[in-house]
Steps between C-alpha positions, in 0.01 A plus 500: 500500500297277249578553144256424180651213279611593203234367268255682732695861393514416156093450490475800682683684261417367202185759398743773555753378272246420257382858519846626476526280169250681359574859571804427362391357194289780446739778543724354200246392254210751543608798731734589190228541220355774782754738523556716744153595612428417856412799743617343808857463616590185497288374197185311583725160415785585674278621791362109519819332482600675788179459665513116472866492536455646836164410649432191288211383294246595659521836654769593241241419261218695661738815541567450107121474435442836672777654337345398149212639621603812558658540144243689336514866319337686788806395715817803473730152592815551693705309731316193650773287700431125582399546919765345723483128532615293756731276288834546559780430272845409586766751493582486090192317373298792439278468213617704246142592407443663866855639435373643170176610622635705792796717337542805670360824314602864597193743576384780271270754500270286258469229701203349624425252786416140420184369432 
């Protein structure tokens, strides 16, 4: 088994953490001025943190795109889960936004399927 060396991982990942920086950046300094007012479940940010947290840059980041897309107000909204990636993370090390993200919600008559 042949592994990658480790300045060859950190290249790799370096547009995801970049992207990460961002997102994050953006949920303290301008998410607050917003308010409240996405329509999706998790918000549109929170929605591409876990996207790139889990599928990286680039697919994250097209998953976010077509989530922004889809914010508009002819869409009812809902619950619109990141899809299953197939990063794992050790037993512990769970990102707390995909722990965040994923909480688990009783069913009631009002509820409606995600988006």
């Amino acid at each position: 088994m042949t592994t990658a060396a480790p300045g060859v991982s950190l290249f790799r990942e370096f547009p995801r953490n970049v992207m990460i920086a961002i997102l994050k950046t953006y949920r303290v300094v301008i998410s607050p001025l917003y308010g409240q007012v996405c329509r999706f479940f998790p918000s549109c940010s929170a929605y591409a943190l876990e996207a790139v947290t889990v599928h990286g840059a680039f697919k994250g980041g097209g998953l976010a795109f077509r989530r922004v897309c889809r914010c508009h107000p002819w869409n009812d909204g809902g619950v619109d889960h990141v899809p299953a990636g197939g990063r794992a993370f050790p037993e512990g090390k769970i990102p707390q936004i995909v722990v965040l993200n994923h909480p688990v919600i009783p069913a009631d008559d009002e509820s409606r399927s995600a988006a």
